[in-house]
C-alpha positions as a Markdown table, in Angstrom:
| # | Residue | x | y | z |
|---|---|---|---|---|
| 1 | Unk | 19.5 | 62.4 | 5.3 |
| 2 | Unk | 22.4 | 61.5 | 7.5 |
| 3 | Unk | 24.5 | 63.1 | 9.7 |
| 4 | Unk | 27.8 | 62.6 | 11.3 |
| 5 | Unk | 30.7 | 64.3 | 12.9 |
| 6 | Unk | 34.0 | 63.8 | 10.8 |
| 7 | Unk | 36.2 | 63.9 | 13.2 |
| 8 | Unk | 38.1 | 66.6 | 15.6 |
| 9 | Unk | 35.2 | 67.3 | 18.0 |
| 10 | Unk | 32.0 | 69.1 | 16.8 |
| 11 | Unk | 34.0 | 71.6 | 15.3 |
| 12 | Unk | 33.9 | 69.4 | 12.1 |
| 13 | Unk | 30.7 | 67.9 | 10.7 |
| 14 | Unk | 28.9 | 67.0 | 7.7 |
| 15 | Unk | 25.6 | 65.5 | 6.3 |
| 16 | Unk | 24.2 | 64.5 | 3.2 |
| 17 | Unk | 20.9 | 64.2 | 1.4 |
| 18 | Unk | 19.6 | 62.7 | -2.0 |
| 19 | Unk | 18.5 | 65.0 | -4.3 |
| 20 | Unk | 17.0 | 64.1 | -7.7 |
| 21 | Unk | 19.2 | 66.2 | -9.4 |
| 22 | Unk | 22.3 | 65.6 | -12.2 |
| 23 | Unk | 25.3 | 66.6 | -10.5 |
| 24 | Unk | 25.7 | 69.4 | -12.5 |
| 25 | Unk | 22.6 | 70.9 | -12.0 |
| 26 | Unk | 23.3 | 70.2 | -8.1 |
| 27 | Unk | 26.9 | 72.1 | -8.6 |
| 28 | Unk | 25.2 | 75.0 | -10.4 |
| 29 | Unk | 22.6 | 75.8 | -7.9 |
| 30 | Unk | 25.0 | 75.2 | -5.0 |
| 31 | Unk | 27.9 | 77.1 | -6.6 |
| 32 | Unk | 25.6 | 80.6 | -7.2 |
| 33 | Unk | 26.6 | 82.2 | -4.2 |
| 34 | Unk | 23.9 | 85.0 | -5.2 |
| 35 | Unk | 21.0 | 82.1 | -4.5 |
| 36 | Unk | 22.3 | 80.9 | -0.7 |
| 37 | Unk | 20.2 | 83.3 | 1.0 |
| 38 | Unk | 17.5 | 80.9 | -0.4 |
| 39 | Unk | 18.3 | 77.8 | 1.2 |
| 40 | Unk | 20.9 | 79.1 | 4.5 |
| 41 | Unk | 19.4 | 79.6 | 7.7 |
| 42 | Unk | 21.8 | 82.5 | 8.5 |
| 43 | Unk | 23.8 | 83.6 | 5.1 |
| 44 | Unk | 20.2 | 86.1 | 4.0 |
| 45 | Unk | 22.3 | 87.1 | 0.8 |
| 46 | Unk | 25.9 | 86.6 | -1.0 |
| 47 | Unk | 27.3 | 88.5 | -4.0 |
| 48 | Unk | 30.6 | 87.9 | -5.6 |
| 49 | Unk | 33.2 | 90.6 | -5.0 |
| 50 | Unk | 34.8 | 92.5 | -8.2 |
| 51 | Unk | 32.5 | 90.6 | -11.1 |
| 52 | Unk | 33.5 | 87.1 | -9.3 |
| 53 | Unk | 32.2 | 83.7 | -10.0 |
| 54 | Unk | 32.3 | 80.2 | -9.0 |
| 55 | Unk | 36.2 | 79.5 | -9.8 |
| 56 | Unk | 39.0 | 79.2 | -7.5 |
| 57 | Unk | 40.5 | 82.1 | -6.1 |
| 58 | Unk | 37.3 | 84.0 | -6.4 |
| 59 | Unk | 36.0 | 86.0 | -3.5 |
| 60 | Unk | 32.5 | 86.7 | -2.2 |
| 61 | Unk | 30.9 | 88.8 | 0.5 |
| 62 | Unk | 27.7 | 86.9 | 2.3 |
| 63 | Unk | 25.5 | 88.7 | 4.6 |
| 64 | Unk | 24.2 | 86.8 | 7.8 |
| 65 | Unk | 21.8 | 87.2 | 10.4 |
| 66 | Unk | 21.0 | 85.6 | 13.7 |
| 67 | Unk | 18.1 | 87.1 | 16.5 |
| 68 | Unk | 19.8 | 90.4 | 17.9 |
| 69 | Unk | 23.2 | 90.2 | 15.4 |
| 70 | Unk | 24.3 | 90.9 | 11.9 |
| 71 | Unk | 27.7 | 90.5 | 9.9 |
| 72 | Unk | 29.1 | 89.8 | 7.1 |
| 73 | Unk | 31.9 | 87.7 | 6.1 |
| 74 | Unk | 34.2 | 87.4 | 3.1 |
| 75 | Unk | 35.0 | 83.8 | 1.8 |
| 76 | Unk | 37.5 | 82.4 | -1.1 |
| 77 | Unk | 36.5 | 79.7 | -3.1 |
| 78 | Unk | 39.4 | 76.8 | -2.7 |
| 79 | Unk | 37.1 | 74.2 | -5.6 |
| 80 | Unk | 35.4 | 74.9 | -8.4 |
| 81 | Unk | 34.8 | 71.6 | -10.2 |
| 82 | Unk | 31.5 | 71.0 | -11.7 |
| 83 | Unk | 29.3 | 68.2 | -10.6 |
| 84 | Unk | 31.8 | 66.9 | -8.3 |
| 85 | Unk | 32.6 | 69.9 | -5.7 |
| 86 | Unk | 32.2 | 73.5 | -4.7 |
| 87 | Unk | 34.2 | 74.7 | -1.7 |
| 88 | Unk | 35.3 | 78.0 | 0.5 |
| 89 | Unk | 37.0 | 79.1 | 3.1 |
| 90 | Unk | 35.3 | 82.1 | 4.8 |
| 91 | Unk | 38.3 | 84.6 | 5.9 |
| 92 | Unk | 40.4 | 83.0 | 3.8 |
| 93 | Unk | 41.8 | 80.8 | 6.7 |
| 94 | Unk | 39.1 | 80.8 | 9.3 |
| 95 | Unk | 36.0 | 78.3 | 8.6 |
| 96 | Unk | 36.0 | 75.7 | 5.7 |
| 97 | Unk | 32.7 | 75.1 | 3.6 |
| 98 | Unk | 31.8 | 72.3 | 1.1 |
| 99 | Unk | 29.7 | 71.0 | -0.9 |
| 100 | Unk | 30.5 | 67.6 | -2.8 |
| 101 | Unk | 28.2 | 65.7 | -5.4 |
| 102 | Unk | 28.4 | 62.0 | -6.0 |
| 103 | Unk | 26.2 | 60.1 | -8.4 |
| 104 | Unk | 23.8 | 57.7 | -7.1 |
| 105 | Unk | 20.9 | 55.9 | -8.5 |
| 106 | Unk | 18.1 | 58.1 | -7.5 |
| 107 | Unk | 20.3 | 61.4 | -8.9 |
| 108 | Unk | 23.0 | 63.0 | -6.6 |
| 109 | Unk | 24.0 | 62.6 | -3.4 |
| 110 | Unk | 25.0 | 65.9 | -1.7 |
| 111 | Unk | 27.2 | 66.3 | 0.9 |
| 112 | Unk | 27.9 | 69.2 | 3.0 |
| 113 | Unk | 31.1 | 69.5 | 5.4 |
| 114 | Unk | 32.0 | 72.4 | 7.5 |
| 115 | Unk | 35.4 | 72.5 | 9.4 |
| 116 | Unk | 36.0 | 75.3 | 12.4 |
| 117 | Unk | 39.6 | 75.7 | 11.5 |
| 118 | Unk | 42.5 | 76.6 | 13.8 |
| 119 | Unk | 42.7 | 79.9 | 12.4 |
| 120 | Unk | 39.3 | 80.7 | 13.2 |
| 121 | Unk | 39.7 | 79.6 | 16.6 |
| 122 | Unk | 42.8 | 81.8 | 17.1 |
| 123 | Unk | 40.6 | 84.6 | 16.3 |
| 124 | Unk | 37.8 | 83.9 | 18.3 |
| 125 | Unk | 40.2 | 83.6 | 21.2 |
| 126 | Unk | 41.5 | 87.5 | 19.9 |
| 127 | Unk | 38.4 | 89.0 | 19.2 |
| 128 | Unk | 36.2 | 87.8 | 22.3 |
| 129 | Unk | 38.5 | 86.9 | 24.9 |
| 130 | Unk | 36.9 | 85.2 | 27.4 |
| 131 | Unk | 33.6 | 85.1 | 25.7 |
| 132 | Unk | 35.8 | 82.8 | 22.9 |
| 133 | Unk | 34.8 | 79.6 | 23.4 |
| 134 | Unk | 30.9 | 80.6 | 24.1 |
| 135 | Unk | 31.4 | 82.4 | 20.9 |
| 136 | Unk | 33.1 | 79.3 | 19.2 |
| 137 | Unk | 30.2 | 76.8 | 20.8 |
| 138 | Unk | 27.2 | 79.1 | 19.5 |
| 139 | Unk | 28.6 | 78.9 | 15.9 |
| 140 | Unk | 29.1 | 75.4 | 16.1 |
| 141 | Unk | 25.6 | 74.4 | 17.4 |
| 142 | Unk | 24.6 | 76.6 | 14.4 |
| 143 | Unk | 26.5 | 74.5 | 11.7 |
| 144 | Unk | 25.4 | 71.5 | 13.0 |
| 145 | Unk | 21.4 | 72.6 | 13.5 |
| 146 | Unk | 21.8 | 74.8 | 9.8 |
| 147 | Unk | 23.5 | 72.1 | 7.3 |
| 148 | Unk | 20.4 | 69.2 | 7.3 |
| 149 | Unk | 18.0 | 72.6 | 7.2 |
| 150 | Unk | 20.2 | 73.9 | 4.1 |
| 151 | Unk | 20.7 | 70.4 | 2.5 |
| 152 | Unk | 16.4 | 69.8 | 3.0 |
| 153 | Unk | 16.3 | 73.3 | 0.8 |
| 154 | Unk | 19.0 | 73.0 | -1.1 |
| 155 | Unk | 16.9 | 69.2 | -2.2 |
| 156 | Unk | 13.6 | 71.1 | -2.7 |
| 157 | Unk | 15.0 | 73.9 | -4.8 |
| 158 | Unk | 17.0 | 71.3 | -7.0 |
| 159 | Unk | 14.1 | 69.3 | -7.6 |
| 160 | Unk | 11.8 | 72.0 | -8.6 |
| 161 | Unk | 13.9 | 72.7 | -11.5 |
């Protein structure tokens, strides 16, 4: 597994993991929202909003949970395209999730990337005031301490069948 920042501070990063997967079996785990409480360290449980699925434009609500807090969040799928990539944004503007597959020898290469996007910072900044940027630094250690645990899961789960 690697991991490295993509640029723009640590409010971008992304790491990747082999899995011995197709692609397509990697996309199709990946891309059923109703199975992330499975691998995530914070999402417990998703469900697609109004009979959604994995295609662009759909919505889905995902409910999350850290020691002492609870919320959920909506998110709109921005790529559907099996085997290749699966992406959101949650809050339509706010934080930007994605998962790409790339074949390898071994099976699939799977990359996750999460982007804190200006959007999201703007409402931070409105919602907790002062408390913003603590707020903004606590959900940034989390994507970069939850993505290698997801990716490790997300491997295991794949590779079970």
């Amino acid at each position: 597994m690697t991991g490295q920042d993509a640029g723009g501070g640590d409010r971008t990063y992304s790491s990747s993991v082999v899995v011995r997967a197709t692609p397509e079996a990697v996309y199709d785990l990946v891309s059923d929202v109703t199975r992330t409480g499975e691998w995530s360290p914070v999402c417990r449980a998703c469900w697609w909003d109004d009979d959604g699925g994995p295609e662009v434009g759909a919505w889905f609500t995902g409910s999350n949970e850290e020691p002492g807090r609870t919320w959920e969040t909506r998110s709109q799928v921005i790529v559907a395209d099996r085997g290749r990539e699966f992406a959101w944004v949650v809050g339509g503007d706010r934080v930007h999730w994605t998962f790409r597959m790339e074949p390898v020898d071994d099976g699939t290469r799977l990359t996750e990337s999460w982007e804190f996007l200006p959007a999201g910072i703007a409402f931070f900044h409105e919602r907790y005031g002062e408390a913003a940027e603590q707020q903004i630094a606590q959900r940034t250690r989390a994507a970069h301490q939850g993505i290698p645990v997801t990716l490790d899961a997300v491997r295991r789960l794949a590779e079970a069948g």
